[in-house]
Phi, psi and omega in degrees: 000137197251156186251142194262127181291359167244029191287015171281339177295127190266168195275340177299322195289351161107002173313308167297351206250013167283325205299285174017276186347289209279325155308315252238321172266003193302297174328312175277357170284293189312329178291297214271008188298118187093332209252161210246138178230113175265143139255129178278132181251132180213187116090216188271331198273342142324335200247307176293149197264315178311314173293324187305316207293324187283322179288323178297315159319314203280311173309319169269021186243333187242024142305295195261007146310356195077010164266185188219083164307123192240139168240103197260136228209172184221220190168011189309308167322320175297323159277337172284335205284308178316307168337281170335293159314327170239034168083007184247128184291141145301121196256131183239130133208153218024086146077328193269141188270120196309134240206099160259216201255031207241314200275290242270336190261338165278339190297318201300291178322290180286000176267298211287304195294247202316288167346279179310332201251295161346319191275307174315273159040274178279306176331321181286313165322319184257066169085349212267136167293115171218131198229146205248136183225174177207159187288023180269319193301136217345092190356049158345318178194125197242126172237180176221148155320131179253155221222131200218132191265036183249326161171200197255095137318358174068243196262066185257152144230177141254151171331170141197344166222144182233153170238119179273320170334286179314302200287337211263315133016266189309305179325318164292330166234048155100340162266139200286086225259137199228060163275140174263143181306058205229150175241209189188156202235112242283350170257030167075006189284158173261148182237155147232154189204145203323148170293299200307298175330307196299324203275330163262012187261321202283330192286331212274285201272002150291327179066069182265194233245322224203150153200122179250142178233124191282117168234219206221043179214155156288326185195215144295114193235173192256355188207094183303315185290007189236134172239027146289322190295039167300146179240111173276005148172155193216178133275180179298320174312328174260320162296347177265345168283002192271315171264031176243320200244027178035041193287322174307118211266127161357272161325321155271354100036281153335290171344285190298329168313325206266313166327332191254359173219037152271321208270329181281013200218010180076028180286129137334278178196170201253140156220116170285130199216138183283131216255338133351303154337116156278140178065050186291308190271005136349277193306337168295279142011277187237046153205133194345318168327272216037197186190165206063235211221149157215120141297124182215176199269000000 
């Protein structure tokens, strides 16, 4: 009789309670089996080295499940941290950071170079094919200047095009497309332009399945100072009511946006998920549960 080298292992260590784990995900392996889940990477799991490591586990645990993961990505600290070193304050107004053509050339530098290459990286590291991109890149994400009645924002944009084509492209043959937010303009000029905005224009027009977005709250709240009032799911109709009747806290503001014009665009559904959580979208992904704010139409 041959002896199992963990038959030492007691049913308190949680041994028995794996199988369990992978029944609980079997139904949601089979729905998303094939299917494209964008995520927006933000937030503290950007910053801690242990959470980058686990959100890079979690994207390369559901490559090789058979979904198709997009990873869509921002960077702010890194560009104000970059500012800083080479002498330029960061300038905010209503929340977008003014992006002149000084600005527009470190946004590159910490987005698209260090950042960007960086995500790639780790990903590879767990195994997982992965290419690192900026909307410049066959024009990937196409913007215009955005026009702001607070003042003259430089080089910000908004969206207008997304090439869906290229990611659907890559997916298909097995790669993990690892874009930064930097856009491009019909006369080749740069833009920058919100992560979140991007990560729901990208979701919309991939016709993905999901779009989770990491942030650094559990979720949404209807009274940000009260942290019963989370709300664990709404439709779009009450999330545009969230930002019409300024319930939406600055920050999340983008967020909720881009959730609604994922769902307006045939995304299933949207979820702001606390990016803190280790293996928050494991836990989102495949267990009954979930967690954070989820939108749906």
């Amino acid at each position: 009789m041959t002896t199992h080298p963990n038959s030492h292992i007691a049913a308190d260590d949680g041994i028995q309670g794996t199988p369990q784990v992978l029944i609980e995900a079997l139904p949601y392996l089979r729905q998303f089996y094939g299917k494209t889940i964008v995520v927006k990477y933000g937030g503290n799991a950007m910053i801690d080295d242990t959470l980058k490591e686990q959100v890079m586990q979690d994207i390369a645990l559901l490559h090789y499940v058979g979904i198709r993961p997009i990873l869509v990505h921002g960077g702010g600290p890194e560009i104000s941290s970059l500012m800083k070193q080479m002498g330029h304050e960061p300038t905010f107004i209503g929340g977008l950071r003014v992006t002149d053509a000084a600005t527009m050339e470190i946004v590159e530098m910490a987005l698209t170079g260090k950042t960007n290459k960086g995500i790639v990286s780790r990903l590879n590291q767990q195994g997982a094919k992965a290419v690192g991109l900026s909307g410049k890149d066959a024009n990937l994400i196409v913007a215009r200047k955005m026009e702001s009645e607070s003042g003259d924002l430089g080089f910000v944009g908004e969206i207008t095009q997304i090439n869906a084509d290229l990611l659907t492209l890559l997916v298909d043959q097995g790669y993990i497309p690892v874009i930064s937010s930097v856009a491009i303009g019909e006369d080749g000029e740069s833009y920058n332009v919100n992560a979140d905005h991007a990560a729901g224009a990208i979701a919309a027009e991939v016709k993905a399945v999901k779009l989770i977005m990491l942030t650094d709250v559990e979720g949404l709240y209807s009274n940000f100072s009260d942290k019963s009032s989370l709300i664990s799911e709404m439709d779009i109709v009450k999330a545009q009511s969230l930002l019409d009747t300024g319930v939406a806290e600055k920050g999340m503001i983008p967020k909720v946006e881009a959730c609604i014009t994922a769902i307006d665009g045939g995304v299933e559904r949207a979820h702001m998920i606390d990016g803190r959580l280790p293996h928050a979208i494991l836990i989102e992904v495949f267990t009954n549960t979930g967690i954070g704010t989820m939108i749906s139409r």
